[in-house]
Structures are given as C-alpha cells and as structure tokens.
C-alpha positions as CSV (number, residue, x, y, z in Angstrom):
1,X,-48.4,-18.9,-22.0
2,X,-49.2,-16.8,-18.9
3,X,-46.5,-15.5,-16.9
4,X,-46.7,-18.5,-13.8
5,X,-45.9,-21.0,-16.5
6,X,-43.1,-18.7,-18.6
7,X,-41.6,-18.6,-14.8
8,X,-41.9,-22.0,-13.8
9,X,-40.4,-22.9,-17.7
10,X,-37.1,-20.8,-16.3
11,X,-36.6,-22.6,-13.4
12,X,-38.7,-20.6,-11.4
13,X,-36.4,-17.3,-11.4
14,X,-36.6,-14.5,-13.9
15,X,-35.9,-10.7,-13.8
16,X,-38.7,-8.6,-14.3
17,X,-36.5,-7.1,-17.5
18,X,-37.0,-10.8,-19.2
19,X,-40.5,-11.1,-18.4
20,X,-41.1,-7.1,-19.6
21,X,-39.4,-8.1,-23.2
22,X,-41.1,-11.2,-23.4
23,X,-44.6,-9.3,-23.3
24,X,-46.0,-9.2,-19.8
25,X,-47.4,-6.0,-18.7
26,X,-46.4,-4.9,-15.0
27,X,-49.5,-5.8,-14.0
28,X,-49.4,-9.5,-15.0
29,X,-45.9,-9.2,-13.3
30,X,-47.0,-8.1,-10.1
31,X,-49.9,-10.6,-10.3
32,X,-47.2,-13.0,-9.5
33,X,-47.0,-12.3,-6.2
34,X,-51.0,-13.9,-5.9
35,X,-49.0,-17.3,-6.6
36,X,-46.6,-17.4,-4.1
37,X,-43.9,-15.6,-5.9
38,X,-41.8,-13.5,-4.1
39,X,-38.8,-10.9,-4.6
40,X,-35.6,-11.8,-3.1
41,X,-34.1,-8.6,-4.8
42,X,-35.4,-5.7,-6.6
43,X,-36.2,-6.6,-9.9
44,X,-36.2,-10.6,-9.7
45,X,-39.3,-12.8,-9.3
46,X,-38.6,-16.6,-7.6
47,X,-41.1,-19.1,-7.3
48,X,-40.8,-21.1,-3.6
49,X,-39.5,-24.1,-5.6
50,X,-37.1,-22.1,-8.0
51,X,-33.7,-23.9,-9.2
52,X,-31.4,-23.1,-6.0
53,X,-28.5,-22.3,-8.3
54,X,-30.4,-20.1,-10.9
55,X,-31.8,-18.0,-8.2
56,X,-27.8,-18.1,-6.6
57,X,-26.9,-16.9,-10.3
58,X,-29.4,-13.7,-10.7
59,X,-29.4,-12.8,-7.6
60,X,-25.3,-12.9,-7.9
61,X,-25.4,-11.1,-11.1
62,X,-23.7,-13.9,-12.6
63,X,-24.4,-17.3,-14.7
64,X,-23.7,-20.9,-14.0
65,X,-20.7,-22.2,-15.7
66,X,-18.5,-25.3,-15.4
67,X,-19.0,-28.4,-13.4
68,X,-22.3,-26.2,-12.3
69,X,-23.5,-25.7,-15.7
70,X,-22.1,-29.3,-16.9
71,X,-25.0,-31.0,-16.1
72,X,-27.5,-28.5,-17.5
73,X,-26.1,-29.8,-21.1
74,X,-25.5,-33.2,-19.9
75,X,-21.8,-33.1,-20.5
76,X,-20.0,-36.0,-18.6
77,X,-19.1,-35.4,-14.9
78,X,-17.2,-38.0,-12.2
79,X,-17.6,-34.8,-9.3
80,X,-20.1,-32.8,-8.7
81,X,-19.4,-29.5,-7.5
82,X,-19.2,-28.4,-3.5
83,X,-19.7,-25.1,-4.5
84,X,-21.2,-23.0,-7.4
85,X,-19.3,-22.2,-10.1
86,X,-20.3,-19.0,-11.6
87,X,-18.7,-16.7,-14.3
88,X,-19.6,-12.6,-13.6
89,X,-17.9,-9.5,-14.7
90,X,-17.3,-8.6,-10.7
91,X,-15.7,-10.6,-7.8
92,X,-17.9,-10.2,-4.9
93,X,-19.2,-12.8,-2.8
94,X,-17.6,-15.9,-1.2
95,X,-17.7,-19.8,-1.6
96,X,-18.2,-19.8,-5.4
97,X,-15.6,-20.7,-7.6
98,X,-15.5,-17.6,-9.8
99,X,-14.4,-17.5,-13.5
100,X,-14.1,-14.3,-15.1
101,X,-14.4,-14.3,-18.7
102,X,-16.9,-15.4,-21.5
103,X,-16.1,-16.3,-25.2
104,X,-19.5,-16.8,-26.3
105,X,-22.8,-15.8,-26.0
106,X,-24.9,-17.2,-22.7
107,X,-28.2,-18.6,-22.9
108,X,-31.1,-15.9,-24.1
109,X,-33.3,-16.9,-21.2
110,X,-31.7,-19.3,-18.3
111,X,-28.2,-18.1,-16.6
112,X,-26.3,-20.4,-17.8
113,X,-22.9,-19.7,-19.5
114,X,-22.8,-21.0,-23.1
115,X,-21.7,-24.7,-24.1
116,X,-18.7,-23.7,-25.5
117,X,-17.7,-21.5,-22.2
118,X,-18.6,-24.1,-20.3
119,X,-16.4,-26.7,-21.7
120,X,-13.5,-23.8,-21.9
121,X,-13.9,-23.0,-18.2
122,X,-13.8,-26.5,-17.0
123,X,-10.7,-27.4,-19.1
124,X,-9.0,-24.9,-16.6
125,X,-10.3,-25.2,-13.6
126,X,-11.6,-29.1,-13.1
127,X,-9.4,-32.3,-12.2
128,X,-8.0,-33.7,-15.4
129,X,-10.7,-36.8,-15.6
130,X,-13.6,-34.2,-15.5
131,X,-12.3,-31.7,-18.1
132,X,-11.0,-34.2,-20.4
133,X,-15.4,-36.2,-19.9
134,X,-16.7,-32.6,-20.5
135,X,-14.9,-31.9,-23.4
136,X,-15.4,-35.2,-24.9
137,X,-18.6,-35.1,-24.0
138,X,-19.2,-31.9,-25.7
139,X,-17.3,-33.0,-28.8
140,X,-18.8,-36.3,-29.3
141,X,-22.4,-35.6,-28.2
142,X,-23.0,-32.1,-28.7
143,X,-21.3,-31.4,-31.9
144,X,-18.6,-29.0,-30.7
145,X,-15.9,-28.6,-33.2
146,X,-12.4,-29.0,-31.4
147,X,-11.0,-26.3,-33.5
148,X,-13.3,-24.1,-31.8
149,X,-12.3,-25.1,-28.3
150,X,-8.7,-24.8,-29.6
151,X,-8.4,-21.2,-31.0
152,X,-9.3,-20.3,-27.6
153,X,-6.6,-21.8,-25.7
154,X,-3.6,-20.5,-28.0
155,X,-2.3,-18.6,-25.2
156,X,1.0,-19.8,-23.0
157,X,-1.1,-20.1,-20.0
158,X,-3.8,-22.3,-21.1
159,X,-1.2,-25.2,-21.7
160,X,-2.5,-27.7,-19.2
161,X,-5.7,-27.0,-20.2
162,X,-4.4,-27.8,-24.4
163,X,-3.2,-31.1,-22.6
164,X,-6.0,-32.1,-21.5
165,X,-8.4,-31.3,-24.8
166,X,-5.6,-33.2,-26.8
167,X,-6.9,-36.5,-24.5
168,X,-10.6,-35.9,-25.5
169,X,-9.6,-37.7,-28.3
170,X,-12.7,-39.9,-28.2
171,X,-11.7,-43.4,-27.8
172,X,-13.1,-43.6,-24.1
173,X,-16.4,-44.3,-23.8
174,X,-17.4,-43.2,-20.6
175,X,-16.1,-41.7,-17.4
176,X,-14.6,-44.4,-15.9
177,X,-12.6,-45.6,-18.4
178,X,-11.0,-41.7,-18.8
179,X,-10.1,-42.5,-15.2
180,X,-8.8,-45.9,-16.2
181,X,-6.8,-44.6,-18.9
182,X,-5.2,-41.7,-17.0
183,X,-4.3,-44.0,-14.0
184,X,-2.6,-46.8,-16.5
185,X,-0.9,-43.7,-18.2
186,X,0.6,-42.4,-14.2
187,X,1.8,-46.4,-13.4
188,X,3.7,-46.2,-16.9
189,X,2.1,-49.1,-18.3
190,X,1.8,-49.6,-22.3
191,X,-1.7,-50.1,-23.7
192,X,-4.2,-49.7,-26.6
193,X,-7.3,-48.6,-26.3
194,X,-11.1,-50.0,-27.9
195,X,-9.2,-53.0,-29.2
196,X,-10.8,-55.4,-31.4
197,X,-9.8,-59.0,-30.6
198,X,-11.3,-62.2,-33.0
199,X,-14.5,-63.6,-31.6
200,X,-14.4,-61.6,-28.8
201,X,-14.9,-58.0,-30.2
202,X,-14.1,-54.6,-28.4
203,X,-12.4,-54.2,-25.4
204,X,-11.5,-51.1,-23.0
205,X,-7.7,-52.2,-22.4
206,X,-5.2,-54.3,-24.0
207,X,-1.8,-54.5,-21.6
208,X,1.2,-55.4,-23.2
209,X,-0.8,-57.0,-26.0
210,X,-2.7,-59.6,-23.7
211,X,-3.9,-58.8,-20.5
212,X,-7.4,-57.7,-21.0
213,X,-8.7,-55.1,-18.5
214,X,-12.6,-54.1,-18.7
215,X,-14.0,-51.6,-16.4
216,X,-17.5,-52.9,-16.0
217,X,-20.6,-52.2,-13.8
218,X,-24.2,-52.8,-14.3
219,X,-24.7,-48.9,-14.3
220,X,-23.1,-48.4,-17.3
221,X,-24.5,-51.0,-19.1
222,X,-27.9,-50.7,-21.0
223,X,-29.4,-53.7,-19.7
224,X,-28.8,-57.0,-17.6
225,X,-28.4,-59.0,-20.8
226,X,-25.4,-56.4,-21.9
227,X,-23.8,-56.9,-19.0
228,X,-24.0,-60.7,-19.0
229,X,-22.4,-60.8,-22.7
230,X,-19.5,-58.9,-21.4
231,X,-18.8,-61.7,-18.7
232,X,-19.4,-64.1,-22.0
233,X,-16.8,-62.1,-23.8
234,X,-14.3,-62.4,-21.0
235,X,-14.6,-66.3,-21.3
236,X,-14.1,-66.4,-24.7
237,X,-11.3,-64.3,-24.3
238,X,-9.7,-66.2,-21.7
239,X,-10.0,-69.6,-24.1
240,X,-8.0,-67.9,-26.9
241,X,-4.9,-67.4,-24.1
242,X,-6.1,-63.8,-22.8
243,X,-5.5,-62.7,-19.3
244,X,-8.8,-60.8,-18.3
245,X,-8.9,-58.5,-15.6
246,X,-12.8,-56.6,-14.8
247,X,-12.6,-53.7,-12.3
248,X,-16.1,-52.1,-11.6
249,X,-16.4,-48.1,-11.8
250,X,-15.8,-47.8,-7.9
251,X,-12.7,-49.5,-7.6
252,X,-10.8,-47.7,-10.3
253,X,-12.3,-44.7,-8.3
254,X,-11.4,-45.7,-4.6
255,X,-8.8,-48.1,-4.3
256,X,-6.7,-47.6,-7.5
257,X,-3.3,-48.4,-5.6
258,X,-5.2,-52.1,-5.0
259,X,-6.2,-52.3,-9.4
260,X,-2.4,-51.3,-10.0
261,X,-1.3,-54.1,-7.6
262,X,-3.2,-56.7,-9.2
263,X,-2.4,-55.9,-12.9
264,X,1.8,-55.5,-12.0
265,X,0.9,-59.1,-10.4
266,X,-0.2,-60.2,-13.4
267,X,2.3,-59.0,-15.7
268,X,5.0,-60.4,-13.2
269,X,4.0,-63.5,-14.0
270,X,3.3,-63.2,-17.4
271,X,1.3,-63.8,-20.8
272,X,-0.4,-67.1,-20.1
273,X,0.3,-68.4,-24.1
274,X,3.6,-68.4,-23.1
C-alpha cells in the first residue's frame, strides 16, 4: 500500500512516527505533500478531507473517547456529542470534555481510546440513557464481559456509574425503550419487561399486568412488513382484554410528561377484563 492510501485508511491524519514504523522512508513521507497533504503541526500529515475529530485528537495529543469514540465502535447513542470528548495525560485546551485516565490499551493506529475505556468513561460522564445503551451495547454486541467493566468501578466514587452498568442488564432492545424504561421507573409505575403474552408474543411493557405499552417507529423496525405485524399484534392483544398503548421514539423523547398522562389515564380507569 503506498503511503496516500495507508493515510487516507487512517482517516486522513497520521504522525510521521506511525507512517516511519510502518515502513515509509522520509522521502515517500514528504512525497505527501505532491497530494495535497499538508502539516498542521510538526510531525503530523492531514489530508484536506481528514476525519475533523482525528485530526482535533493528534493535533491535541490526545484520543477520542466516549460519546466521541461511541460511534467509531457502533455502541448505542440517543446524543451526540456538542463537543469532543477526548482522554490525554495533560489538561490544555478548551471546549472538550476531558477524561483523564485509560485502563486499557488504545487503538495501534487510529486515536481512539479502547472499547473497554470507552464504555468506562461514558458510564461516568454521559446522561444515564446513553451510558446504560453504550454499555449494553458493548455487552451484547461486542462481547465485553461485565466483570471486566466491573473490576474497574470498585471504587466509592464510581457508584452512579455501578448503577447504571447494573441496568445494562440486556432486556431493552434499543435506545428508546432504555428511555422508556427509565421514565416508567421515575413515574413509579410497576412493570415487566420483554413479556411474552399467548398469541401475541413479545412485548416491550406490561403495566400492572395488562396495559401493553410498545414504543414503535418505522426506524427501528427492519422493514414495512415488521412494522405492520406489530400493529397486528396490538389487535390481537386488545381481543384477549389488553389495553395497548404505542408511543413512537420521539414522543418518549420530547413530550414524556404527555406519555405519562395518558398511561395514569388509563390505569385510572382500569383493566378493561374487569
């Protein structure tokens, strides 16, 4: 691979140390330049198209972590980040979100924090919906053991963040339903979760052992077709004495004083099989 295309595999940002003890000669280095590649700093080579927040990272001296390195694994996310997160051993600069420690060992080539770090950090740091997805995500997708994620929070400190890991418990099957669950859990209200019910099979939320509440949205679905079995589910349901409730992504999100309205409302007047 010639060094344009080892770059432009990096994101478009490497230091010349990376690309020296991966083989190119200073001369093949410099050669860069005759593509349009520039130095923003001594010792770093960017593309005009690099990855914004690689090139943040190196020329920082630091490495993407968190909700900023969340997406590079594909861990679940509700936020993205209005600023960088970045881990570094110094504290210079401003309008990053700086964590200061790593567990683990970072990516050989990219800077990126590891997986493990990444799921750490954002247990301390994130809103309790996105560091329970991310380390669900991690867990259930990625292979992560919990006890890993665990010996690192022993510490008195890191109890919120031991909270919040005991929630990834892997019954939620997406983002919005996390954020379902921890605004049912806030209004107090007693519910299962991933309930099987006869002839109508699994749903998201069973309410005082009959009101039905599915958090649906096309998005989320893999096709059309799954989307219109769900609405054939909630029929079914309903003809067995079910109360069904369906609450797209967005409303859970943006008006969740106007979902807990209309489930109280519903359990005021109560179960429908009498």
């Amino acid at each position: 691979m010639d060094p344009l295309e080892f770059l432009k595999s990096l994101g478009g940002v490497a230091r010349v140390g990376l690309l020296r003890r991966e083989g190119y000669s200073e001369r093949a280095v410099r050669g860069l330049a005759s593509a349009g590649a520039v130095q923003p700093r001594k010792g770093v080579w960017a593309l005009p198209d690099a990855d914004p927040e690689f090139l943040q990272a190196i020329i920082d001296n630091s490495l993407l972590t968190c909700a900023s390195s969340a997406s590079r694994y594909q861990l679940w996310l509700k936020d993205r980040p209005g600023s960088p997160h970045l881990v570094s051993k110094h504290h210079r600069g401003r309008h990053f979100a700086r964590h200061g420690r790593l567990r683990f060992e970072p990516d050989q080539n990219l800077p990126i924090a590891s997986l493990e770090d990444t799921v750490i950090h954002g247990l301390t740091c994130l809103s309790e919906v996105d560091a329970i997805a991310m380390a669900q995500s991690a867990i259930q997708h990625h292979g992560v053991p919990r006890a890993v994620l665990e010996s690192e929070l022993t510490a008195k400190y890191y109890g919120a963040a031991r909270m919040r890991l005991a929630k990834a418990d892997g019954l939620s099957e997406s983002v919005p339903e996390i954020s379902a669950r921890l605004l049912f859990e806030s209004a107090g209200f007693k519910f299962r979760r991933q309930v099987q019910i006869a002839c109508v099979g699994r749903v998201d939320f069973l309410i005082e052992g009959w009101l039905v509440v599915e958090i649906n949205g096309f998005q989320f679905h893999g096709s059309r077709e799954a989307w219109r079995r769900d609405m054939s589910r909630s029929n079914v349901a309903q003809t067995q004495g079910y109360a069904v409730l369906s609450y797209p992504p967005e409303q859970i999100w943006n008006n969740p004083d106007a979902v807990l309205r209309e489930i109280r409302a519903m359990l005021e007047r109560g179960c429908p099989r009498g």
